[in-house]
DSSP file (Angstrom, degrees, kcal/mol; ACC not computed):
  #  RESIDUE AA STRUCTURE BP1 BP2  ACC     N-H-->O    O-->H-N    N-H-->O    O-->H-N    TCO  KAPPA ALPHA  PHI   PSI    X-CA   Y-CA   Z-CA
    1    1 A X              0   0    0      0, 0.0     2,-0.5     0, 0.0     0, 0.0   0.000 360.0 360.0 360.0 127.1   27.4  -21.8  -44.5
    2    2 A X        +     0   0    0      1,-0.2     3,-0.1     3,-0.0     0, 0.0  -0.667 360.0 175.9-100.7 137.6   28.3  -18.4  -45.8
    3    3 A X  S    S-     0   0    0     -2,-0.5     2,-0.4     1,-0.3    -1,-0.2   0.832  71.0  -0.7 -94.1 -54.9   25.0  -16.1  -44.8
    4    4 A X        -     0   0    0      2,-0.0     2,-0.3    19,-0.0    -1,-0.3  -0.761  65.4-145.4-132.3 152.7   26.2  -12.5  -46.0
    5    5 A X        -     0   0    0     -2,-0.4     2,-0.2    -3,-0.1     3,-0.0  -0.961  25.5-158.7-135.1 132.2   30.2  -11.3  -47.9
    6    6 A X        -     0   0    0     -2,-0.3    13,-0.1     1,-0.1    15,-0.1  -0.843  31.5 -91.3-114.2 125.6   31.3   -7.6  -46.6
    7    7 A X        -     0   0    0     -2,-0.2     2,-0.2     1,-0.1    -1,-0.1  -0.083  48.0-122.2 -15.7 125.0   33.6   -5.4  -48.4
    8    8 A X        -     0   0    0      9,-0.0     2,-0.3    10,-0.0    -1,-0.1  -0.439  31.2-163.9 -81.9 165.4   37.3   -6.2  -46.9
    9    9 A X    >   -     0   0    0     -2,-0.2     3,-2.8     7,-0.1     9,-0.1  -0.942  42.8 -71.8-153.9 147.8   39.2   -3.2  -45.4
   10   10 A X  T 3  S+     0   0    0      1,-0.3     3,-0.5    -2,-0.3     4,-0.3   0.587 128.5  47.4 -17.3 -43.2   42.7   -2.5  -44.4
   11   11 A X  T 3 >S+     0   0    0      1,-0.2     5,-1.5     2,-0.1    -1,-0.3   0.422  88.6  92.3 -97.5  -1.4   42.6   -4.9  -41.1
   12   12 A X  T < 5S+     0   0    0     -3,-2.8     3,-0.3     3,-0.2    -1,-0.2   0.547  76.8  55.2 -71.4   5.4   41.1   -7.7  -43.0
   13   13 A X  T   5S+     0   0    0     -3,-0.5     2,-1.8     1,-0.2    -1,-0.2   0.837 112.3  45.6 -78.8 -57.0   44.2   -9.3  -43.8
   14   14 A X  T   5S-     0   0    0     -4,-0.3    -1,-0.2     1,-0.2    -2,-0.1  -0.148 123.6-105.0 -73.4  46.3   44.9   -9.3  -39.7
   15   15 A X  T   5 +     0   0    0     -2,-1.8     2,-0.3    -3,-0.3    -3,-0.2   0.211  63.9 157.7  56.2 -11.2   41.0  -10.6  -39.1
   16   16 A X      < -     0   0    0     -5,-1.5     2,-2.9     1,-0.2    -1,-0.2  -0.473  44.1-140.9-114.1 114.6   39.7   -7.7  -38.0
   17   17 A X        +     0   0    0     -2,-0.3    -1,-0.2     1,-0.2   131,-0.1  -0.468  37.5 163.3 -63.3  91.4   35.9   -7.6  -38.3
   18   18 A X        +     0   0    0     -2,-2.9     2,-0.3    -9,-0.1    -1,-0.2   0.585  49.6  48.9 -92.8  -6.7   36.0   -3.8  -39.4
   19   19 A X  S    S-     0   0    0    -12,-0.1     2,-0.5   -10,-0.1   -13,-0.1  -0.985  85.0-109.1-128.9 161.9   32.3   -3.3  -41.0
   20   20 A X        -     0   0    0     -2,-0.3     5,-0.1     1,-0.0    -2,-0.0  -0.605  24.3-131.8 -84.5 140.7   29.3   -4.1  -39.8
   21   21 A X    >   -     0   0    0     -2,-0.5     3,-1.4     1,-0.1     4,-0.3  -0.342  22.5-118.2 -81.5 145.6   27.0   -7.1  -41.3
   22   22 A X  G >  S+     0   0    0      1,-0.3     3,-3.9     2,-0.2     2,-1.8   0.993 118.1  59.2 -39.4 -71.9   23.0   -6.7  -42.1
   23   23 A X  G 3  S+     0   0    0      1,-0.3    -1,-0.3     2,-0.2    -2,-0.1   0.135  91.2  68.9 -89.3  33.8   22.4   -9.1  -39.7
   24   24 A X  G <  S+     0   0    0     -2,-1.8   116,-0.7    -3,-1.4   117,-0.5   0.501  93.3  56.2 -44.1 -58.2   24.0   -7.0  -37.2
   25   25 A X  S <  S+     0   0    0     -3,-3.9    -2,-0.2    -4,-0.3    -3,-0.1   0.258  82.8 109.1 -99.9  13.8   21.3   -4.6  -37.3
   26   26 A X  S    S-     0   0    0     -4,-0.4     2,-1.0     1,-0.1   114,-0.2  -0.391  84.3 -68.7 -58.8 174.5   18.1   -7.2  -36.4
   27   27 A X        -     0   0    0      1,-0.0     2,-1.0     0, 0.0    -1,-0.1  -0.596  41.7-151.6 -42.2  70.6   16.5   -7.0  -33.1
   28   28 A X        -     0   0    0     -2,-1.0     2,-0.2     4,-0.1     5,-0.1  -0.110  20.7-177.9 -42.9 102.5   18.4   -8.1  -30.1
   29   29 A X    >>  -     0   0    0     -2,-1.0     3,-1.6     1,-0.1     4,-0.6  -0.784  42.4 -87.0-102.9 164.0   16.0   -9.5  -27.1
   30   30 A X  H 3> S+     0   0    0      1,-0.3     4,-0.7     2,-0.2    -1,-0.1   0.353 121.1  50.7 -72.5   4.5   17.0  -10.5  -24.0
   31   31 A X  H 3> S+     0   0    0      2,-0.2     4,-1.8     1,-0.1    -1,-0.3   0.787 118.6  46.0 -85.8 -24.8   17.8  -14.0  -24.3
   32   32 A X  H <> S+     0   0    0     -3,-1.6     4,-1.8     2,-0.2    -2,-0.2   0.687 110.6  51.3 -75.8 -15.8   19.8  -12.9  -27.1
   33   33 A X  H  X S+     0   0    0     -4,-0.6     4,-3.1     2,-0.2     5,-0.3   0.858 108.1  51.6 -91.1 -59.5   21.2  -10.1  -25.1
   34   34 A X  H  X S+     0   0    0     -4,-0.7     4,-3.4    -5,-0.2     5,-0.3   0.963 106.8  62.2 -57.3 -38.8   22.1  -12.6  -22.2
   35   35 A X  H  X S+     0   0    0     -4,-1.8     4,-5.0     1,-0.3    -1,-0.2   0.972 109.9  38.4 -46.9 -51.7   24.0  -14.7  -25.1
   36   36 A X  H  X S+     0   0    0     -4,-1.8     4,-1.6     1,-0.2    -1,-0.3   0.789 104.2  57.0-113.7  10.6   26.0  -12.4  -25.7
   37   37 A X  H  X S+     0   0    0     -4,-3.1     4,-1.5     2,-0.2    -2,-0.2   0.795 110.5  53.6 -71.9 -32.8   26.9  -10.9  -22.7
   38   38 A X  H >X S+     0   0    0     -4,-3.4     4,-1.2    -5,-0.3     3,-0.6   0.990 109.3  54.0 -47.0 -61.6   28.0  -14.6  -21.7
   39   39 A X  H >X S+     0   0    0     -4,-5.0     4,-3.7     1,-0.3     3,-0.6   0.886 104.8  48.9 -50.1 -51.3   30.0  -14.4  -24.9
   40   40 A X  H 3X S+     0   0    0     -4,-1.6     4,-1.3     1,-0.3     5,-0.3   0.830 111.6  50.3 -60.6 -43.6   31.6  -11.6  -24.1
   41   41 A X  H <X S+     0   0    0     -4,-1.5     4,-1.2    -3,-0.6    -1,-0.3   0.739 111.0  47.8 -37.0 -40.1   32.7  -12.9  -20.5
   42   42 A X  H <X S+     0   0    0     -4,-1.2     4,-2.9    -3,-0.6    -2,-0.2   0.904 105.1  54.5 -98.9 -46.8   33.9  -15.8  -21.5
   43   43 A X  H  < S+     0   0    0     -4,-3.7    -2,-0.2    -5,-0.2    -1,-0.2   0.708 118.6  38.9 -62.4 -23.0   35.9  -14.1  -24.1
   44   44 A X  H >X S+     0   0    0     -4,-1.3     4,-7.4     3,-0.1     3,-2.5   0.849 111.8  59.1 -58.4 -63.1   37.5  -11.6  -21.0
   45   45 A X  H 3X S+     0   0    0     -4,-1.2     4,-2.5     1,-0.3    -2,-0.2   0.942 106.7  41.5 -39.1 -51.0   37.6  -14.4  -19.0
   46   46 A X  H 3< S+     0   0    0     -4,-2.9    -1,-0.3     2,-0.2    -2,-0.1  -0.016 114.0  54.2 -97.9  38.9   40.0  -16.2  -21.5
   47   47 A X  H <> S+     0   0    0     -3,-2.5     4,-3.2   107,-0.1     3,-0.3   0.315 109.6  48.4-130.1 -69.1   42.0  -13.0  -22.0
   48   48 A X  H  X S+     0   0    0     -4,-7.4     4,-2.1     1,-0.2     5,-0.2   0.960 114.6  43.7 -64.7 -41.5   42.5  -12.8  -18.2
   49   49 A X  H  X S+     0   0    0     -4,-2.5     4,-4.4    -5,-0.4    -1,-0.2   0.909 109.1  54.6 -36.2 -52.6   43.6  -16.4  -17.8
   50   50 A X  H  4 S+     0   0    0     -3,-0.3     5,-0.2     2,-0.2    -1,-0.2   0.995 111.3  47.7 -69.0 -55.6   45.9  -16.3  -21.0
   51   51 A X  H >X S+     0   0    0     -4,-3.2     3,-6.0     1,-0.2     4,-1.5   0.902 118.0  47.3 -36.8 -72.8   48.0  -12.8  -19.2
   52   52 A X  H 3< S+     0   0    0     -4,-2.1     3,-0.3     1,-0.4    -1,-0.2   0.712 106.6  48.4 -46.2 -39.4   48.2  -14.8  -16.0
   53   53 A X  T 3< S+     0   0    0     -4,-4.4    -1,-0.4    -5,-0.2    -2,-0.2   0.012 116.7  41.9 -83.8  32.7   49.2  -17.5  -16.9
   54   54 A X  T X4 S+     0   0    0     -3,-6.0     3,-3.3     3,-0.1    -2,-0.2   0.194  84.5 120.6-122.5 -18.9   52.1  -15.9  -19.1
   55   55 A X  T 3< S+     0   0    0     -4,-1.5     3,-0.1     1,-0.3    -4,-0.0  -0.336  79.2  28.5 -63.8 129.3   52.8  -13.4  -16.1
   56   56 A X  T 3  S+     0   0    0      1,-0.4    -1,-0.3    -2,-0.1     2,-0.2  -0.081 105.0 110.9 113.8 -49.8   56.3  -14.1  -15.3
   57   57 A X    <   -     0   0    0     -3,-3.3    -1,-0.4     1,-0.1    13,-0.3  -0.385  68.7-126.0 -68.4 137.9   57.2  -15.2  -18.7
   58   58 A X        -     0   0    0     -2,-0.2   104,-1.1   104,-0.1     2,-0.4  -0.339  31.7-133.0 -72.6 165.1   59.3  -13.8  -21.5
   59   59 A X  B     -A  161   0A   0    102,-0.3   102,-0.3    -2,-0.1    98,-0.1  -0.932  26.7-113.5-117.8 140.8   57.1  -13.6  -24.7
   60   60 A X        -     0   0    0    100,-0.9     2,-0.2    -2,-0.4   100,-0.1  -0.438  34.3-118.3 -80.7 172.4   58.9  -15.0  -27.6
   61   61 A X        -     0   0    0      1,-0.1     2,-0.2     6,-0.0     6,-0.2  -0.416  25.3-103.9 -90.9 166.1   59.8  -12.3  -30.4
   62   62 A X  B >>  -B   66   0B   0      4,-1.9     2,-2.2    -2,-0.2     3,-1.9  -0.762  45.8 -90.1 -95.3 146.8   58.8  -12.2  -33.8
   63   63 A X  T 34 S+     0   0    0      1,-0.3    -1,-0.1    -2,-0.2    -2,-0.0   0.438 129.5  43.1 -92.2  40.1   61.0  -13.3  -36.3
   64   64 A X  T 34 S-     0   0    0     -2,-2.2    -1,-0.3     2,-0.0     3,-0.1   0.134 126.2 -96.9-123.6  36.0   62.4   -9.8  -36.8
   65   65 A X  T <4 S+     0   0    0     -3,-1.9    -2,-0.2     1,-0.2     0, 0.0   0.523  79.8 121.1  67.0   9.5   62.5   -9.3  -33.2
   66   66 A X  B  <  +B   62   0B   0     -4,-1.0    -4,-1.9    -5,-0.1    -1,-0.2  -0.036  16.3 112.1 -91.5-157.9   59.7   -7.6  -32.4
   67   67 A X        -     0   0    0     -6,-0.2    -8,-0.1    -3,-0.1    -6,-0.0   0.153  51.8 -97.4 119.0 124.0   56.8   -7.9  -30.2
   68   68 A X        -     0   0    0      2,-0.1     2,-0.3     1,-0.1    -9,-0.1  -0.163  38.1-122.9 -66.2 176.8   55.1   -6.3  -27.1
   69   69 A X    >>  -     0   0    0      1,-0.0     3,-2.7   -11,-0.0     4,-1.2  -0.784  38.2 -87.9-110.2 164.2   55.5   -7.8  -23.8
   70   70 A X  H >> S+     0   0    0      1,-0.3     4,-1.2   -13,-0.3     3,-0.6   0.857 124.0  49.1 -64.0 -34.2   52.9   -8.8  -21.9
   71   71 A X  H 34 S+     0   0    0      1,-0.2     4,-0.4     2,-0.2    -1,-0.3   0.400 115.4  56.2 -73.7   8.5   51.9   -5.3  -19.8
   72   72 A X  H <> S+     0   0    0     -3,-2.7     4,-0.8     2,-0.1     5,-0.3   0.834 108.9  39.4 -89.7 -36.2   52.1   -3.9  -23.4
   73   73 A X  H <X S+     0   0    0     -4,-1.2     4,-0.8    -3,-0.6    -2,-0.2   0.602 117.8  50.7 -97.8 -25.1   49.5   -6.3  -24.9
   74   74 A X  H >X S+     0   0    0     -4,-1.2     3,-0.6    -5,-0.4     4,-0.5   0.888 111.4  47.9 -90.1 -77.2   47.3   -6.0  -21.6
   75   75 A X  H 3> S+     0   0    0     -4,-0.4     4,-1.1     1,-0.3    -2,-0.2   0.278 115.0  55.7 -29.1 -26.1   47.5   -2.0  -21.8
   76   76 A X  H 3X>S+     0   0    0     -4,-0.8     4,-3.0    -2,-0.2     5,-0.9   0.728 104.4  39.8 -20.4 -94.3   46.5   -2.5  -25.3
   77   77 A X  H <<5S+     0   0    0     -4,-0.8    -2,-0.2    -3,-0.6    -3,-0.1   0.609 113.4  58.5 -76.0  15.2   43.9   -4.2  -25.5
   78   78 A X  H  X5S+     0   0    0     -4,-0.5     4,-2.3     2,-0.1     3,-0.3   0.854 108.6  47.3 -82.5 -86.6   42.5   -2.1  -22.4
   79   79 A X  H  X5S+     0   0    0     -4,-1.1     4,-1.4     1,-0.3    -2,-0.2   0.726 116.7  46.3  -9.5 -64.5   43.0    1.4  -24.5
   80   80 A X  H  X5S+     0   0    0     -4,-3.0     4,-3.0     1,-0.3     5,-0.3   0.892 108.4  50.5 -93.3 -30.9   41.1   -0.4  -27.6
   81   81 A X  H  ><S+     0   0    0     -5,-0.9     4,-2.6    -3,-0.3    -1,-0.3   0.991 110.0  53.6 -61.6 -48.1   38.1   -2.0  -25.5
   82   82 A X  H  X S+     0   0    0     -4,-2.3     4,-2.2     1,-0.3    -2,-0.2   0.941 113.9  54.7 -49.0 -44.5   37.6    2.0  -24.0
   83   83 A X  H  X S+     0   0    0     -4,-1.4     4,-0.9    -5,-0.3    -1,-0.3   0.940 104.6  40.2  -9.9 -81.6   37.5    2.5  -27.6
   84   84 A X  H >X S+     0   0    0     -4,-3.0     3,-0.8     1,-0.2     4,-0.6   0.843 104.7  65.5 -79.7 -17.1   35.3    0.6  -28.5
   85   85 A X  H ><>S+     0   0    0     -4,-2.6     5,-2.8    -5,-0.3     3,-1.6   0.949 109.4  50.8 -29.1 -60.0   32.7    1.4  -25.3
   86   86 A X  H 3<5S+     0   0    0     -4,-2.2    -1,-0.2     3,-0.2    -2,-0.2   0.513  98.7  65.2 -70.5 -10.8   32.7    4.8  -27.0
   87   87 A X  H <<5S+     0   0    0     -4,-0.9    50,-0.8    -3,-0.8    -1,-0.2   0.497 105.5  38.4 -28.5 -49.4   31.9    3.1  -30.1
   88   88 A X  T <<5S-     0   0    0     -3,-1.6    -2,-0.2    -4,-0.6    -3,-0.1   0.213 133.8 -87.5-112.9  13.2   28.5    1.9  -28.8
   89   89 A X  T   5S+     0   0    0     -5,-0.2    -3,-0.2    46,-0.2    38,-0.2   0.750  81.6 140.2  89.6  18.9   28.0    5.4  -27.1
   90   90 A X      < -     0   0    0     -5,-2.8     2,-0.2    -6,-0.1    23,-0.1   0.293  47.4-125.8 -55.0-158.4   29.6    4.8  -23.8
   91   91 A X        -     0   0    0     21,-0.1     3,-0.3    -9,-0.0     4,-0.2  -0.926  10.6-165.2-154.1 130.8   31.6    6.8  -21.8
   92   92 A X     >  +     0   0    0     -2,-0.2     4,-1.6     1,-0.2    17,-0.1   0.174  59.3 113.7-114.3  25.5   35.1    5.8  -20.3
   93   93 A X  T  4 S+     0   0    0      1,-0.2    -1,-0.2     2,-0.2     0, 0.0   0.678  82.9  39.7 -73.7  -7.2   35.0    8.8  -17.6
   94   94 A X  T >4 S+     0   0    0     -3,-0.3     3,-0.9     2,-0.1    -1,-0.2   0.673 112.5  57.9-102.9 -28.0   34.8    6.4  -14.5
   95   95 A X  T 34 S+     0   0    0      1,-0.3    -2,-0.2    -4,-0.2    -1,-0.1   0.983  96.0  60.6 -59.7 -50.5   37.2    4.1  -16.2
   96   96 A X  T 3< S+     0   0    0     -4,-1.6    -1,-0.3     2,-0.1    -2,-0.1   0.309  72.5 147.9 -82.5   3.5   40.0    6.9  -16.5
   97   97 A X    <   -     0   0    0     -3,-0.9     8,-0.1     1,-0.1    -3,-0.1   0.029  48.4-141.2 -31.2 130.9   39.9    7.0  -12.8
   98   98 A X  S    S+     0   0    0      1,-0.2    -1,-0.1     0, 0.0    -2,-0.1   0.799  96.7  58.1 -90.8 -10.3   43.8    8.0  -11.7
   99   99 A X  S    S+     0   0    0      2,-0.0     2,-0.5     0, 0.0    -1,-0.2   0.569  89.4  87.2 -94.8  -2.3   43.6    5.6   -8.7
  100  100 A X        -     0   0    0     -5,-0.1     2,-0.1    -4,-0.1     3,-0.0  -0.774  66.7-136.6-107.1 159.2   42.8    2.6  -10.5
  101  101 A X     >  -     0   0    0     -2,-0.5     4,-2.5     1,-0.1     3,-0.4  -0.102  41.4 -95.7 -78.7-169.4   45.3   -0.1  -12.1
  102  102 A X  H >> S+     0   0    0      1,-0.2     4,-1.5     2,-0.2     3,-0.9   0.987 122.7  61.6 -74.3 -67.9   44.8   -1.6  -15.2
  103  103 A X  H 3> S+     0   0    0      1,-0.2     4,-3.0     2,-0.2    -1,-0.2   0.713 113.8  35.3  -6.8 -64.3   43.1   -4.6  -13.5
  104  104 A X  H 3> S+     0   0    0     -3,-0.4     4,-1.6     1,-0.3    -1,-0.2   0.868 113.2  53.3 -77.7 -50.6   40.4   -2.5  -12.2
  105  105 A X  H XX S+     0   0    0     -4,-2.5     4,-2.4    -3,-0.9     3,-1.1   0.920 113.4  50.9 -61.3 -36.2   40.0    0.2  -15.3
  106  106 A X  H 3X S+     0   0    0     -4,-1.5     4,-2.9     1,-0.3     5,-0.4   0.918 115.2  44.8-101.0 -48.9   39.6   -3.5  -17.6
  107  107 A X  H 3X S+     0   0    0     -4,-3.0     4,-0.9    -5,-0.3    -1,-0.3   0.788 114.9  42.5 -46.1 -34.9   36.9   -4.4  -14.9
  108  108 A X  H <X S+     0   0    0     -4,-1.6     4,-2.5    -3,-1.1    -2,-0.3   0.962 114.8  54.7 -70.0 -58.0   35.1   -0.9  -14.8
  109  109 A X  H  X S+     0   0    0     -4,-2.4     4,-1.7     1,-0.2     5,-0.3   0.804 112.8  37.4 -60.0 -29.5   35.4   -0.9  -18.9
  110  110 A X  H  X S+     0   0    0     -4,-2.9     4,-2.7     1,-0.2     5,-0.4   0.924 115.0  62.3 -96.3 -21.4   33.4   -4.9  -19.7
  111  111 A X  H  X S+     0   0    0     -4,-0.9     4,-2.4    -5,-0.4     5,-0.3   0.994 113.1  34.2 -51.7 -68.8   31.0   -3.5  -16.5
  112  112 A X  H  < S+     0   0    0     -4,-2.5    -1,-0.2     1,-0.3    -2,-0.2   0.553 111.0  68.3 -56.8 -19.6   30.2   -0.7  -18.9
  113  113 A X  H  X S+     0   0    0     -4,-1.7     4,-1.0    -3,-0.2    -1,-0.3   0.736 101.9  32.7 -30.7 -86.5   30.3   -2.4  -21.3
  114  114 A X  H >X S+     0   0    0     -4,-2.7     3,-1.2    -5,-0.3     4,-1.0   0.972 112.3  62.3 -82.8 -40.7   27.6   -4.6  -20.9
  115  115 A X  H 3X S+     0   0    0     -4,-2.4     4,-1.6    -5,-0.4    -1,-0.2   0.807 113.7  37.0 -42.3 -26.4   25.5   -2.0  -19.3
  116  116 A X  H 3> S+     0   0    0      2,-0.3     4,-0.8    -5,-0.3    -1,-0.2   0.537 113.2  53.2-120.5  -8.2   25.7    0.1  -22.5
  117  117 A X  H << S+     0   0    0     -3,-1.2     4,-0.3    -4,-1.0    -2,-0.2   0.467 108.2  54.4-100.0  -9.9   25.6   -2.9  -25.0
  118  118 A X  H  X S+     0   0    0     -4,-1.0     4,-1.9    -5,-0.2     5,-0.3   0.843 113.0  46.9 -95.6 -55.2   22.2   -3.7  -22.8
  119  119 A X  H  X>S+     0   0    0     -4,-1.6     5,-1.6    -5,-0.2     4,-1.1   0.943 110.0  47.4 -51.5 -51.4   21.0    0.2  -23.8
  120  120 A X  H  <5S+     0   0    0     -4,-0.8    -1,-0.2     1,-0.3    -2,-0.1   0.838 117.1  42.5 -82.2 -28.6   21.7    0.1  -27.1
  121  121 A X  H  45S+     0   0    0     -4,-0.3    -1,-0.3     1,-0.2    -2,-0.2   0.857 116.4  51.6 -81.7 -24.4   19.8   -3.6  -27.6
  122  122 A X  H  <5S-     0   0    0     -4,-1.9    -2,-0.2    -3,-0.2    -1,-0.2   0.409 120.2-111.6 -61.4 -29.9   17.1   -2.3  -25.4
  123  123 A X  T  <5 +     0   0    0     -4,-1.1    -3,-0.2    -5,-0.3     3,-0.1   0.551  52.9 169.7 103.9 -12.2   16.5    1.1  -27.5
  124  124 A X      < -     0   0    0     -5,-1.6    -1,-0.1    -6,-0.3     2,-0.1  -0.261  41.1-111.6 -57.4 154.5   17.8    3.3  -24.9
  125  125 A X        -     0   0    0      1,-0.1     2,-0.3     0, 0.0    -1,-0.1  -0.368  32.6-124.0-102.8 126.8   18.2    6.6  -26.3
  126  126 A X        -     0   0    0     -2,-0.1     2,-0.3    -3,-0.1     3,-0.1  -0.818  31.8-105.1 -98.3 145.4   21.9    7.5  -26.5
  127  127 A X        -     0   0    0     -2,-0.3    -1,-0.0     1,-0.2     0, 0.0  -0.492  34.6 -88.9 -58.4 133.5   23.1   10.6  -24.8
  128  128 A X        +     0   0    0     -2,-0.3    -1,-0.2     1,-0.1     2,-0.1   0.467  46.5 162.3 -37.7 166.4   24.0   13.9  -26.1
  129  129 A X    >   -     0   0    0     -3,-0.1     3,-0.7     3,-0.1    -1,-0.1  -0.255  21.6-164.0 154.3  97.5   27.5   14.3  -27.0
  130  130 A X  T 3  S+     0   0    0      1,-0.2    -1,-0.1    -2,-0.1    -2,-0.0   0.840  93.9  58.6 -33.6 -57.2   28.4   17.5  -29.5
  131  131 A X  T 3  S+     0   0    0     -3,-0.0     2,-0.4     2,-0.0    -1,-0.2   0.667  76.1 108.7 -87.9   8.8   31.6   15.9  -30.1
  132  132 A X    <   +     0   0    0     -3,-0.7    -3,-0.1     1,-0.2     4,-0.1  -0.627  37.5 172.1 -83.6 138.5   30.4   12.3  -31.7
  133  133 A X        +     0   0    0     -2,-0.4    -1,-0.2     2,-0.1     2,-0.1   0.663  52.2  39.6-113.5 -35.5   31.1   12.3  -35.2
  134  134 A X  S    S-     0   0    0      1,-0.3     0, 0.0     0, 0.0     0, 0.0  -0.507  92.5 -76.8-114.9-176.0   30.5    8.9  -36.7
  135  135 A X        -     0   0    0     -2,-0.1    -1,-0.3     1,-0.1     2,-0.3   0.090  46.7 -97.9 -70.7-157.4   27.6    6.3  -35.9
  136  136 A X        -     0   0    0    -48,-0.1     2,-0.4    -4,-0.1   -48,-0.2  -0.611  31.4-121.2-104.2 170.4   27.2    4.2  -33.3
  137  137 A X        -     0   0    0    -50,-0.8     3,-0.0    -2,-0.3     0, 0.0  -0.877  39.3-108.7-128.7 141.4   28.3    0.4  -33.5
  138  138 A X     >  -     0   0    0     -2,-0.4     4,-1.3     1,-0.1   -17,-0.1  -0.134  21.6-114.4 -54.4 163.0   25.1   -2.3  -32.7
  139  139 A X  H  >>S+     0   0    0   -115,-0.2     4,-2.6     2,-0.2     5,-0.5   0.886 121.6  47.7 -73.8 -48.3   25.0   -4.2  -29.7
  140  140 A X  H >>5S+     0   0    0   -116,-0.7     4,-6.4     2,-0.2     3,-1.0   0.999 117.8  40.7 -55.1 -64.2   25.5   -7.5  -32.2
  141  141 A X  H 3>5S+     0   0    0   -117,-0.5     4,-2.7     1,-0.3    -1,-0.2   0.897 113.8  57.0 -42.3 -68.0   28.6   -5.8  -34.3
  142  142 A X  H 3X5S+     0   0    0     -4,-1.3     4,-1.1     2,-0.2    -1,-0.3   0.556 113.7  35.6 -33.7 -38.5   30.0   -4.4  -30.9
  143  143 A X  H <X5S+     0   0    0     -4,-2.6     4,-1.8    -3,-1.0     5,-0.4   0.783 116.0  60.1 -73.3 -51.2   30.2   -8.0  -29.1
  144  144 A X  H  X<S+     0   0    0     -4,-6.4     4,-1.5    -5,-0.5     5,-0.3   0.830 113.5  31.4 -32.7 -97.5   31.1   -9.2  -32.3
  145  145 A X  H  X S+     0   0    0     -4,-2.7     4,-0.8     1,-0.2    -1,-0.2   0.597 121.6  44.9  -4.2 -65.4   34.1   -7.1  -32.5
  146  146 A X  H >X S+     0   0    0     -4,-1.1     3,-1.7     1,-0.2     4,-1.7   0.971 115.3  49.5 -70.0 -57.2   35.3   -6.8  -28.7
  147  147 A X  H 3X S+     0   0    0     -4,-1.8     4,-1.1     1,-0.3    -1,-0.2   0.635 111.4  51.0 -64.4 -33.8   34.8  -10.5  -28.2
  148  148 A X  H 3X S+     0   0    0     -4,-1.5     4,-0.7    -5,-0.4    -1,-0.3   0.670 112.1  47.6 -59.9 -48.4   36.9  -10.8  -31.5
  149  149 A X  H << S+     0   0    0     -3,-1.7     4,-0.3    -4,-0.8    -2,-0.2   0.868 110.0  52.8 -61.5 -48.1   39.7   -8.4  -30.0
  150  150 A X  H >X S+     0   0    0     -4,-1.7     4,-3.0     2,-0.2     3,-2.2   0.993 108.9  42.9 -34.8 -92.8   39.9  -10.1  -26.8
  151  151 A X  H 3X S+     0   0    0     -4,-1.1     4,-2.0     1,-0.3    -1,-0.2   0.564 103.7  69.8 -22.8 -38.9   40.4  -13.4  -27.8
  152  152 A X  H 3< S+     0   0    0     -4,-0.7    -1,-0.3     1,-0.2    -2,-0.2   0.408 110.5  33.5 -93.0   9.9   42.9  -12.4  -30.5
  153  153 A X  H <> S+     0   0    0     -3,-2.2     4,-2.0    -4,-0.3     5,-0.3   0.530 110.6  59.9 -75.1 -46.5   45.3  -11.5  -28.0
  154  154 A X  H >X S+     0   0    0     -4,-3.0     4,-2.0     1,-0.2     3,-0.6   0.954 109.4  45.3 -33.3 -56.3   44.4  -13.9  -25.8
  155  155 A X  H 3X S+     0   0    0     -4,-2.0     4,-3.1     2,-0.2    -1,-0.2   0.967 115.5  54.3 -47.6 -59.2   45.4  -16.5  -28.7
  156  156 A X  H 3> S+     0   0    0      2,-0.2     4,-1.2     3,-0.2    -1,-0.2   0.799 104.3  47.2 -57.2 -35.3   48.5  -14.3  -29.1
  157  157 A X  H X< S+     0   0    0     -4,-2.0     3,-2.8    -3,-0.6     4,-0.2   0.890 117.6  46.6 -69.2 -84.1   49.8  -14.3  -25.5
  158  158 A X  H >< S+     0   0    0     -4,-2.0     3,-0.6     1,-0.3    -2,-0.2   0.596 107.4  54.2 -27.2 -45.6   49.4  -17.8  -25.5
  159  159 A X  H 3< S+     0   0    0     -4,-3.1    -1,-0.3    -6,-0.2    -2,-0.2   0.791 118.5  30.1 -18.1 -64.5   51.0  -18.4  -28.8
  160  160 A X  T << S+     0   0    0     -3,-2.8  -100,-0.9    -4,-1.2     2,-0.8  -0.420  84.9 130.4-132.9  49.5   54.8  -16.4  -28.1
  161  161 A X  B <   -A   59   0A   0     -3,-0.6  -102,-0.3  -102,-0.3    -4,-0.1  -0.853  58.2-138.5-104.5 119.9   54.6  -17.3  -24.5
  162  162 A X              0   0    0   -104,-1.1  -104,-0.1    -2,-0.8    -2,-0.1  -0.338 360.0 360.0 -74.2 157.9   58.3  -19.1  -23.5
  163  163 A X              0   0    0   -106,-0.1    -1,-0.2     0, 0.0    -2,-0.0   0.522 360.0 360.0 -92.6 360.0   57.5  -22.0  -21.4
């Protein structure tokens, strides 16, 4: 059942939910809150699985040769999740930490994640910050999205992993 149709945008040939939906902006509460912080877990969760179980593995190429490898595609989709934190009015200063590995920063970032995707459904007030220039992304849009990013690597590893 189609509820709402959004303008398409540059990444909407590649999936990529790029605008946010009306029904985006309703009222999150906290069973709904919990929903989709589960969603969003699960969707990490089946991110971390898909690396590990490719770690070791060649990635096939694409058929002009191209193609990350897998610590490019994990490092990736680490960068764009910090992204998108700052997106819903995080902050990725603990993340950027020089002593942690990418494991750890990808842990710090969905911890902050959901803490800040819990503010934003909650009402919490976002903190100053001179340099933000566009809005802020909804709690709904903002799972939407990450949970959407995740997954479509996940899918991807899994996809061009040689056995």
């Amino acid at each position: 059942m189609v509820v709402e149709r959004l303008k398409g945008g540059g990444g909407t040939d590649f999936g990529i939910p790029a605008a946010e939906a009306g029904a985006d902006q309703r009222p999150v509460d906290e069973g709904e809150l919990d929903r989709l912080g589960r969603l969003l877990t699960a969707a990490w969760a089946a991110f971390d699985a898909a690396a590990a179980r490719a770690a070791g593995h060649e990635l096939r190429k694409g058929p002009r040769g191209g193609g990350r490898d897998l610590g490019k595609i994990v490092h990736h989709v680490l960068e764009a999740e910090e992204a998108y934190l700052v997106s819903i009015g995080g902050s990725t200063r603990s993340a950027r930490s020089a002593e942690l590995g990418v494991e750890s920063r990808m842990d710090v970032v969905l911890t902050l994640a959901m803490g800040t995707m819990a503010d934003r459904a909650r009402g919490v007030p976002l903190p100053d910050n001179p340099r933000r220039t566009r809005a802020i992304w909804t709690a709904r849009y903002f799972a939407r999205r990450s949970a959407w990013h995740v997954l479509d690597h996940a899918w991807e590893i899994e996809d061009r992993v040689e056995p």
